[in-house]
KEKOLDREN-819294 format. One record per residue (C-alpha): residue in one letter; z, x, y. Coordinates in nm, 3 decimals. Example, Ala and Ser with C-alpha at 12.3 -4.5 7.8 and 13.67 -1.06 7.14 Angstrom:
2
<loba res="A" pz="0.780" px="1.230" py="-0.450"/>
<loba res="S" pz="0.714" px="1.367" py="-0.106"/>
***
This chain:
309
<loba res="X" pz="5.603" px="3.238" py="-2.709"/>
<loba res="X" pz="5.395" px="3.203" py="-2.369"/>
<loba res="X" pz="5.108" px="3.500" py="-2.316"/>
<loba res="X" pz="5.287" px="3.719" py="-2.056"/>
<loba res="X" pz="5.612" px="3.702" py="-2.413"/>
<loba res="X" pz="5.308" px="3.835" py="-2.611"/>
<loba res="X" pz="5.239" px="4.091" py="-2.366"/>
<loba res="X" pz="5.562" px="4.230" py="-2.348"/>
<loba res="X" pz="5.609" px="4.284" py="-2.731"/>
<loba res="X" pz="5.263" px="4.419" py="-2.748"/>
<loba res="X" pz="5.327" px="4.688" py="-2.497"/>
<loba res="X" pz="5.711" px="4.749" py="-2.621"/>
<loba res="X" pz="5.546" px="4.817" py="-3.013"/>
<loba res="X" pz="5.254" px="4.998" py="-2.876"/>
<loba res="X" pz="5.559" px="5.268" py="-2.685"/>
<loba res="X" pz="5.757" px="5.294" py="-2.932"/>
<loba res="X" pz="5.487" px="5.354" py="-3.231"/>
<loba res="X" pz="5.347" px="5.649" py="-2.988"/>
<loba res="X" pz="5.713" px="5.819" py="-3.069"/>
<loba res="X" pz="5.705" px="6.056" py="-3.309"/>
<loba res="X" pz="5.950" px="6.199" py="-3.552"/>
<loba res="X" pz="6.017" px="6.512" py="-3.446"/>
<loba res="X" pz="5.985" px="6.804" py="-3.674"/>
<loba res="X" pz="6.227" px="7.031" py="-3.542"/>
<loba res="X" pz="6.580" px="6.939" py="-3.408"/>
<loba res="X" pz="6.867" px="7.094" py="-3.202"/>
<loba res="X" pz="7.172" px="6.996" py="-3.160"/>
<loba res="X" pz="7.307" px="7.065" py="-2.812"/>
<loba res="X" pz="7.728" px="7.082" py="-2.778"/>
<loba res="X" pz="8.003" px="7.232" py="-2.583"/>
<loba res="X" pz="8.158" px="7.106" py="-2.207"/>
<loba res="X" pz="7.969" px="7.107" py="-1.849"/>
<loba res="X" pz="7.781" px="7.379" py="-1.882"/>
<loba res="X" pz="7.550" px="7.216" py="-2.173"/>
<loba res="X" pz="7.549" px="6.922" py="-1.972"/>
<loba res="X" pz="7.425" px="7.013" py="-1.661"/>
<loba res="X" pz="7.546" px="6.966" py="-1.340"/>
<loba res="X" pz="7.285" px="7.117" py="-1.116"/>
<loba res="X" pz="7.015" px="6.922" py="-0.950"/>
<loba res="X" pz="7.248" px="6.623" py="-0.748"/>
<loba res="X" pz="7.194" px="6.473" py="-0.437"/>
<loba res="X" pz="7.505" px="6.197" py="-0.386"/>
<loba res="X" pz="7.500" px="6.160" py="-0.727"/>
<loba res="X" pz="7.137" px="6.120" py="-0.805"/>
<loba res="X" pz="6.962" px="6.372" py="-0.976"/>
<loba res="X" pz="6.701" px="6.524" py="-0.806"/>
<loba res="X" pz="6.326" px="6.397" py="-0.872"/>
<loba res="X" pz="6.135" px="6.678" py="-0.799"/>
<loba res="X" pz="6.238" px="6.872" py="-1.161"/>
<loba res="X" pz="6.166" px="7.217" py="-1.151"/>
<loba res="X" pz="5.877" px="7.331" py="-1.388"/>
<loba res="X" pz="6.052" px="7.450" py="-1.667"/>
<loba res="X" pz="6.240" px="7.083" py="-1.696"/>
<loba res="X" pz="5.935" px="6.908" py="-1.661"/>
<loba res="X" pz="5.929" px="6.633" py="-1.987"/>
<loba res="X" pz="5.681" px="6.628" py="-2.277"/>
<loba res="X" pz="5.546" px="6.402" py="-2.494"/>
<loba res="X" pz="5.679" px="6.697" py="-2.792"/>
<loba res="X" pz="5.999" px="6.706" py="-2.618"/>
<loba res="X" pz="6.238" px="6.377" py="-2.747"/>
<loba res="X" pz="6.600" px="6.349" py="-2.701"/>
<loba res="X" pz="6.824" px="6.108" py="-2.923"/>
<loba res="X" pz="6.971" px="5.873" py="-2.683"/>
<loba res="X" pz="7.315" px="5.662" py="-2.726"/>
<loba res="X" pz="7.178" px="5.427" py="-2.936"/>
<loba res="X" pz="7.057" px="5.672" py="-3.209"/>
<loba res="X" pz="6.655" px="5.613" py="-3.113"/>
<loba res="X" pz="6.424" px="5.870" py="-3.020"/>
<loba res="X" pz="6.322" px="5.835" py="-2.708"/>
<loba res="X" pz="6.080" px="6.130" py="-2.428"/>
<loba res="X" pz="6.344" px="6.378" py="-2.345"/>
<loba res="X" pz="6.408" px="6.433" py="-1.937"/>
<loba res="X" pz="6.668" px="6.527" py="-1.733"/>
<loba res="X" pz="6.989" px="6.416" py="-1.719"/>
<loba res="X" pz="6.970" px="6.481" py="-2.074"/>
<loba res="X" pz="7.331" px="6.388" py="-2.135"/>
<loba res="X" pz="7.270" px="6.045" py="-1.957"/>
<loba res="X" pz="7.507" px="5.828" py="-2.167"/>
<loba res="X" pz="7.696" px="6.045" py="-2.366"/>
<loba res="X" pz="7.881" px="6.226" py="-2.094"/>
<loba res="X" pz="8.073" px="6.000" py="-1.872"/>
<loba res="X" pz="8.070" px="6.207" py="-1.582"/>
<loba res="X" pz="7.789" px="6.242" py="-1.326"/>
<loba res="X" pz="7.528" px="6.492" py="-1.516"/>
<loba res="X" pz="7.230" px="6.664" py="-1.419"/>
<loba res="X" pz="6.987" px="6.936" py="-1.501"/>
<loba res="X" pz="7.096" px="7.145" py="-1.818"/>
<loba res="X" pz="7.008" px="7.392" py="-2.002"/>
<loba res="X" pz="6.824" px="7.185" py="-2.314"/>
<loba res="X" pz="6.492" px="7.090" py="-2.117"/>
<loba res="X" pz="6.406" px="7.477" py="-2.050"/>
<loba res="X" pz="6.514" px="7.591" py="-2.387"/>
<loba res="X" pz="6.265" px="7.343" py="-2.516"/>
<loba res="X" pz="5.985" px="7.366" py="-2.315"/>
<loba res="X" pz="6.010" px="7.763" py="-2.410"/>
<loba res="X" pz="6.012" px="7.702" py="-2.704"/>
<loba res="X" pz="5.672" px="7.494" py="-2.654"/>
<loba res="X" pz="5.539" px="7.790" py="-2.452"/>
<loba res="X" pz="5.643" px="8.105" py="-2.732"/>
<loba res="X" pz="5.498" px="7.839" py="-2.995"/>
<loba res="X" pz="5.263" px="7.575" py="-2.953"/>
<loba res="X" pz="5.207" px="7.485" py="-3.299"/>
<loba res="X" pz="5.587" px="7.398" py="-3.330"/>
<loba res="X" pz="5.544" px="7.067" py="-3.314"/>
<loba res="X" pz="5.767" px="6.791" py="-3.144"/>
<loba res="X" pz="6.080" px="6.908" py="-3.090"/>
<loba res="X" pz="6.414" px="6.677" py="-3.104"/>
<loba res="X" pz="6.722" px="6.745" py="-2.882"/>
<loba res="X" pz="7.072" px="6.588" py="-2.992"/>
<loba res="X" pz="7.234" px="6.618" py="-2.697"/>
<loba res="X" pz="7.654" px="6.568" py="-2.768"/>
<loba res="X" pz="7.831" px="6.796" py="-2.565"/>
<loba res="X" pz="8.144" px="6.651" py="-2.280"/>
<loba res="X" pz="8.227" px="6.823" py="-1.970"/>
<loba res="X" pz="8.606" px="6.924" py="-2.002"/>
<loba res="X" pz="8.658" px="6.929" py="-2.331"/>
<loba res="X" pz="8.880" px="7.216" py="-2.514"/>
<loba res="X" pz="8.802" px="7.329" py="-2.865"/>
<loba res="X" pz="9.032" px="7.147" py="-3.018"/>
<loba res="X" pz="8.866" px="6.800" py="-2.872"/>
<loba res="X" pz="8.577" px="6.941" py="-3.137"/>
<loba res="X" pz="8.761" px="7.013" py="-3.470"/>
<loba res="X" pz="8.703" px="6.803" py="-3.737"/>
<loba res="X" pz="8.823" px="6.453" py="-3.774"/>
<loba res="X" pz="8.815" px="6.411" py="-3.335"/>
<loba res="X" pz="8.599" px="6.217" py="-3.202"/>
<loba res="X" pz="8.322" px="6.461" py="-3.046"/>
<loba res="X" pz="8.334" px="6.619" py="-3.379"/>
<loba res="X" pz="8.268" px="6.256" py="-3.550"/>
<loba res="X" pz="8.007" px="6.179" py="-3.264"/>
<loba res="X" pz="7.804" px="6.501" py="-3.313"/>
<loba res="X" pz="7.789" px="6.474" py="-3.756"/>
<loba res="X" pz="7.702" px="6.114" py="-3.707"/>
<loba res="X" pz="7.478" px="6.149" py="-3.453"/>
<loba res="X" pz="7.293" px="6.451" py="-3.635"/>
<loba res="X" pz="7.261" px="6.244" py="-3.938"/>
<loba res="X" pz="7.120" px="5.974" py="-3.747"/>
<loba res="X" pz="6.825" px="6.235" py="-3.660"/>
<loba res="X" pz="6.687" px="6.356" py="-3.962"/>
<loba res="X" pz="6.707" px="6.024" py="-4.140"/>
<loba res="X" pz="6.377" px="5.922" py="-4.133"/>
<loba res="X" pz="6.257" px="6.306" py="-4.158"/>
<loba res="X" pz="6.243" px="6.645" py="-3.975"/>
<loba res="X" pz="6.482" px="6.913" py="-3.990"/>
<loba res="X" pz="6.768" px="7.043" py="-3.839"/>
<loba res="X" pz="6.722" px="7.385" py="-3.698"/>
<loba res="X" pz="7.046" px="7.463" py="-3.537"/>
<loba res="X" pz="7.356" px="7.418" py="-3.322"/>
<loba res="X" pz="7.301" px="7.548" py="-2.930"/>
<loba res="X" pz="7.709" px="7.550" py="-2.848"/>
<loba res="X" pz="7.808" px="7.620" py="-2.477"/>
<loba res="X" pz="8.190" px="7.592" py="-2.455"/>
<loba res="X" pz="8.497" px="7.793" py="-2.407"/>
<loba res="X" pz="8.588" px="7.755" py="-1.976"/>
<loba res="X" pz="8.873" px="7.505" py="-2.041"/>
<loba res="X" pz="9.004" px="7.735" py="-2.295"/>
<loba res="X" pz="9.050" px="8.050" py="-2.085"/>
<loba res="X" pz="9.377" px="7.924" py="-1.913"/>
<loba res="X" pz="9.627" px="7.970" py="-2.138"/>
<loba res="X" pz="9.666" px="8.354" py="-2.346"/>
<loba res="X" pz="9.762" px="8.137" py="-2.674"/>
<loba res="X" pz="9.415" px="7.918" py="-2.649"/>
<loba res="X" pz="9.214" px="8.261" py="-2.620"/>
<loba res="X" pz="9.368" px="8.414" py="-2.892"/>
<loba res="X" pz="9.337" px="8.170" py="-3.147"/>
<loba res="X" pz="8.999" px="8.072" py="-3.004"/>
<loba res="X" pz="8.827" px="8.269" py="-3.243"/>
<loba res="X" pz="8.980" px="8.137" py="-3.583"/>
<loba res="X" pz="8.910" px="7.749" py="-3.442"/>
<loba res="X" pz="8.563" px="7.836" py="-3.364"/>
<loba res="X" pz="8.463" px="8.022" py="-3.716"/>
<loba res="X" pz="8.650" px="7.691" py="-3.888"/>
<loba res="X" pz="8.414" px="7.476" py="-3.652"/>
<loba res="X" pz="8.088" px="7.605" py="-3.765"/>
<loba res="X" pz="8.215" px="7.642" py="-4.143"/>
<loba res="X" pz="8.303" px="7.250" py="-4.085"/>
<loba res="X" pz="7.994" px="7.163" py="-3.947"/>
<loba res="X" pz="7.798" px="7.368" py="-4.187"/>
<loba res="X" pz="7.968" px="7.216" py="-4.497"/>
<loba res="X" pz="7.925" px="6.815" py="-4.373"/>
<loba res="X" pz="7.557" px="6.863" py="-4.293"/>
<loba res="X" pz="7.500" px="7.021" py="-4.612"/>
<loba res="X" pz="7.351" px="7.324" py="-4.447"/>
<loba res="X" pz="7.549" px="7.603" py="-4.544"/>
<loba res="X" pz="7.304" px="7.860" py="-4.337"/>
<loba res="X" pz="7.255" px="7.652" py="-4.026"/>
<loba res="X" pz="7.200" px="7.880" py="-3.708"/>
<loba res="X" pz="7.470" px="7.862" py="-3.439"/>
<loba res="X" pz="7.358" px="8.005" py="-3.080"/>
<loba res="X" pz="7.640" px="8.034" py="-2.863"/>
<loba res="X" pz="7.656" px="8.107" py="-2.480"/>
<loba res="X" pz="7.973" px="8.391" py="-2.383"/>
<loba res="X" pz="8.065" px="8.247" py="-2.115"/>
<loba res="X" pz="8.120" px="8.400" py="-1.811"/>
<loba res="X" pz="8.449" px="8.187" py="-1.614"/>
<loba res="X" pz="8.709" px="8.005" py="-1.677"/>
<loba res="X" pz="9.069" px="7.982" py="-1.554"/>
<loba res="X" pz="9.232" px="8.323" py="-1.606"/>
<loba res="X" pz="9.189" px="8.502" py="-1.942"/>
<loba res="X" pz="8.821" px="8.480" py="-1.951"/>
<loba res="X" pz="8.774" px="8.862" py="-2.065"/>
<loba res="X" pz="9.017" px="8.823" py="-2.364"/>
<loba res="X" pz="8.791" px="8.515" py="-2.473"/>
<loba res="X" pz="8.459" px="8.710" py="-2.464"/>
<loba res="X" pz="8.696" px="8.995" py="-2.657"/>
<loba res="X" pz="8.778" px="8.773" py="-2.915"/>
<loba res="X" pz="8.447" px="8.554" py="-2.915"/>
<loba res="X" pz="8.235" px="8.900" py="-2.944"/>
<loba res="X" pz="8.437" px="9.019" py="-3.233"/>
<loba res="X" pz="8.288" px="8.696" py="-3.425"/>
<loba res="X" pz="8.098" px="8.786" py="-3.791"/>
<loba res="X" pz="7.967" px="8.488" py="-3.899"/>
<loba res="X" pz="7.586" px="8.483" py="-4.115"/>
<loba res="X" pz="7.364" px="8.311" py="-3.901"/>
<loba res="X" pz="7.569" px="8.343" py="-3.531"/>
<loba res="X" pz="7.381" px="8.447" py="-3.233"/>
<loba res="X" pz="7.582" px="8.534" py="-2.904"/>
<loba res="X" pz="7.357" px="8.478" py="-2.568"/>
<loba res="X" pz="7.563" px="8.612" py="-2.274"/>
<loba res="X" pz="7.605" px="8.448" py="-1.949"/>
<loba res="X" pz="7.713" px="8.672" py="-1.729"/>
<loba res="X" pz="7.586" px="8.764" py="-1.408"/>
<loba res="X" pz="7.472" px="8.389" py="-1.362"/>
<loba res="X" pz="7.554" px="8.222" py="-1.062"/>
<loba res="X" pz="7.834" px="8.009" py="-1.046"/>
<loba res="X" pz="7.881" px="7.721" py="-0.829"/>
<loba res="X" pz="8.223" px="7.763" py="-0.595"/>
<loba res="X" pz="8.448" px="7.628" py="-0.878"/>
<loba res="X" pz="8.360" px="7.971" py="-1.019"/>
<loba res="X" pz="8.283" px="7.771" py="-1.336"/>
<loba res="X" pz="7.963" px="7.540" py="-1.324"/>
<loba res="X" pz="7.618" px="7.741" py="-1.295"/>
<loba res="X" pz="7.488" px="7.694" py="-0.975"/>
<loba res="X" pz="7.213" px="7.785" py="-0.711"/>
<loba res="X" pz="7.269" px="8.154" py="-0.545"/>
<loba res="X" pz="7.444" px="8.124" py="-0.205"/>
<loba res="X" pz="7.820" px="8.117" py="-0.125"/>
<loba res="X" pz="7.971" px="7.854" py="0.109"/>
<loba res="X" pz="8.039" px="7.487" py="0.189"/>
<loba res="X" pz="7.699" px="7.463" py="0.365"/>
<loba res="X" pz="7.424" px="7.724" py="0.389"/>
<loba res="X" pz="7.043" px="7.681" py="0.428"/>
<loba res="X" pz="6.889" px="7.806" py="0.116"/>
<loba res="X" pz="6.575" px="8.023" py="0.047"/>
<loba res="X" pz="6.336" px="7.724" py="0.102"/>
<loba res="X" pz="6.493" px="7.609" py="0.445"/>
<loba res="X" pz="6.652" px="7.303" py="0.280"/>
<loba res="X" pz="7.037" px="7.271" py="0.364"/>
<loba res="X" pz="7.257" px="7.247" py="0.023"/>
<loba res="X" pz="7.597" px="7.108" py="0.059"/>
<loba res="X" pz="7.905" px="7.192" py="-0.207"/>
<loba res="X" pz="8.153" px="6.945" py="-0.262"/>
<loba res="X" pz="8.436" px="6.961" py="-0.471"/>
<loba res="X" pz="8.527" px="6.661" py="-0.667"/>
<loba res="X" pz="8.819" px="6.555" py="-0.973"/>
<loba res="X" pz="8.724" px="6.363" py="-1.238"/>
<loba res="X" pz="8.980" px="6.184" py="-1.442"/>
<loba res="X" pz="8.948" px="6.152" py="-1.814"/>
<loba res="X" pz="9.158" px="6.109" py="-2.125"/>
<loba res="X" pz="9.072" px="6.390" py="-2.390"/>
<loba res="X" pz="8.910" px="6.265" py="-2.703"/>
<loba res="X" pz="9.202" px="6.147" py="-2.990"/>
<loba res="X" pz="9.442" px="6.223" py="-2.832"/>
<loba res="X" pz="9.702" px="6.046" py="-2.685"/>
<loba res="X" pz="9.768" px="6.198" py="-2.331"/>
<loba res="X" pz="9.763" px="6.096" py="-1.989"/>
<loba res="X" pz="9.427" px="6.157" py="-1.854"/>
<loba res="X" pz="9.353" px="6.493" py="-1.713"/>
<loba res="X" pz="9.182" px="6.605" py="-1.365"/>
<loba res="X" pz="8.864" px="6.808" py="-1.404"/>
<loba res="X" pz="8.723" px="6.974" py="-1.093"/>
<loba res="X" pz="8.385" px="6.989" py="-1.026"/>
<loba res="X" pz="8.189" px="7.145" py="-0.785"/>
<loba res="X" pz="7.836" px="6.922" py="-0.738"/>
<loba res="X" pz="7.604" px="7.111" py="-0.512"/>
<loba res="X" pz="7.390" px="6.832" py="-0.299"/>
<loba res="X" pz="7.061" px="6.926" py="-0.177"/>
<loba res="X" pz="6.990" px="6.766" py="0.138"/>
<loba res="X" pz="6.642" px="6.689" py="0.151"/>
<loba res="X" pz="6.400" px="6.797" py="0.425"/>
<loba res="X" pz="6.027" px="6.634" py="0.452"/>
<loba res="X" pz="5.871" px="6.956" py="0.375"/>
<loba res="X" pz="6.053" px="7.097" py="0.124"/>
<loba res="X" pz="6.074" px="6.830" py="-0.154"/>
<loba res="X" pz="6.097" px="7.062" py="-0.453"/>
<loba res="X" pz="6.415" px="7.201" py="-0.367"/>
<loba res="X" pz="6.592" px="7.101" py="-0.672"/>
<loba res="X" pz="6.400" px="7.418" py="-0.852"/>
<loba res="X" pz="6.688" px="7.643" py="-0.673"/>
<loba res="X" pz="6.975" px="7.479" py="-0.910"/>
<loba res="X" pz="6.794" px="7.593" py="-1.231"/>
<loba res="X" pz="6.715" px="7.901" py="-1.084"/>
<loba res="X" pz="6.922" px="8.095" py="-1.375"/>
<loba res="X" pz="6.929" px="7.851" py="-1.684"/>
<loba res="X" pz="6.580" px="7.955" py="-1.775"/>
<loba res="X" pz="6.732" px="8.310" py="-1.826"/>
<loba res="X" pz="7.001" px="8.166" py="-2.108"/>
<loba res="X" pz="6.719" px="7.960" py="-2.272"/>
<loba res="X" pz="6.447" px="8.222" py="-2.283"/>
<loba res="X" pz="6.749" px="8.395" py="-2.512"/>
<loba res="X" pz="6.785" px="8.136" py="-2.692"/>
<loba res="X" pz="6.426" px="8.069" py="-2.780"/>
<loba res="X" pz="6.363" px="8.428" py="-2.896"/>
<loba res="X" pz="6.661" px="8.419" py="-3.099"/>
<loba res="X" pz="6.542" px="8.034" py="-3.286"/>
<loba res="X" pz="6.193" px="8.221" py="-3.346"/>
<loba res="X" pz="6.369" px="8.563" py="-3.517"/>
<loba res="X" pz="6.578" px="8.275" py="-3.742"/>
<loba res="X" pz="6.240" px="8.080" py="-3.858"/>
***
């Protein structure tokens, strides 16, 4: 091997020996909303993060190919097929850094799937599979689990039938999860959500009637929404506006096709609303506007990961 081949494997070892195990993991699941879409322009996430995304050398995500790896936005690079952006996972765990320095590095699993109904998670699917493997896969060589951060419930809200037996699918879903990681007291945080298509109050009804140990309910609403009336989103209403910072933001609509996990259906059309900041020269950090609210649901969060320690 020539000198520059030595170089290269010397600087490769010397990265990934400066990774650390992290001591406390989090898995992050559920559709869009856990994903992130904020923070596009054309399809390109944004560069200038706002400051509560920013990465950290304590912050690590697990990435597609089950290695640890410095944890930044898109977070769900890889694992959602869709175009993704800013989330709410960075915030929650650079809050976490904030309320409690001492905490030590913190591990992300990120696993959730824009679209996706409850059923896509029960076990024996495929998310389902995905997220148990991929959680295993994280505290192999150490650390701990410290609980599931679930977003999901929008593409359940159509149908009466889906709402109503919502609540039954979820409480089997965390008893599943519980009893194949061996944890039979793991802490599930779940977001109410806030939209959906059409029965969205029945859903918080039935989600808020809930008594599971170790189930904490963070509610969404009175977050922006983008103009799908489902995605979180900047404030502003409109196609087009100029936003608070004099940069012009620009809505657009788009379907995304995709076949629903174990199943055998024809794919299904997802509509998403991508907001696209359009830069201007001297207002570069426009991006902050998209994650204007998600610091508000992780803040939540945080306080309610600190009560469970």
């Amino acid at each position: 091997m020539n000198s520059i081949g030595w170089l290269t494997l010397l600087c490769c070892s010397t990265i990934v020996s400066c990774i650390d195990q992290p001591q406390n993991i989090f898995i992050l699941a559920g559709q869009s909303n856990m994903v992130g879409r904020g923070g596009l322009i054309n399809g390109v996430l944004d560069p200038h993060v706002p400051a509560e995304c920013q990465p950290s050398p304590k912050i690590l995500r697990l990435n597609v190919k089950l290695a640890w790896e410095v944890a930044h936005d898109p977070l769900h690079m890889g694992i959602d097929p869709k175009v993704v952006g800013i989330g709410p996972g960075m915030s929650f765990a650079n809050t976490m850094l904030a309320k409690d320095p001492t905490i030590g590095v913190i591990g992300l699993i990120p696993c959730a799937i824009g679209g996706t109904k409850i059923d896509e998670w029960a076990k024996g699917m495929k998310l389902y599979n995905d997220m148990i493997d991929r959680s295993k896969a994280a505290i192999k060589d150490g650390g701990a689990l410290r609980a599931l951060l679930w977003y999901q419930g929008e593409s359940d809200t159509k149908f009466l039938q889906d709402t109503e037996s919502y609540k039954a699918k979820f409480e089997k879903f965390i008893a599943d999860v519980r009893a194949d990681l061996q944890m039979p007291t793991l802490p599930v945080v779940q977001v109410l959500i806030t939209s959906g298509d059409g029965f969205v109050e029945e859903w918080r009804a039935n989600q808020q009637a809930i008594k599971v140990a170790n189930l904490k309910q963070v509610d969404a609403k009175g977050l922006e929404l983008l103009t799908d009336n489902v995605h979180l989103s900047t404030a502003g209403e409109g196609n087009e506006r100029v936003n608070n910072e004099g940069v012009v933001e620009r809505k657009v609509e788009t379907a995304d096709y995709r076949k629903p996990a174990g199943e055998e259906e024809e794919p299904r059309p997802e509509k998403v609303a991508v907001t696209h900041l359009v830069h201007d020269d001297n207002n570069a950090g426009a991006a902050a506007k998209v994650a204007e609210k998600l610091p508000a649901v992780s803040e939540a969060v945080g306080d309610t990961i600190s009560r469970m320690q």
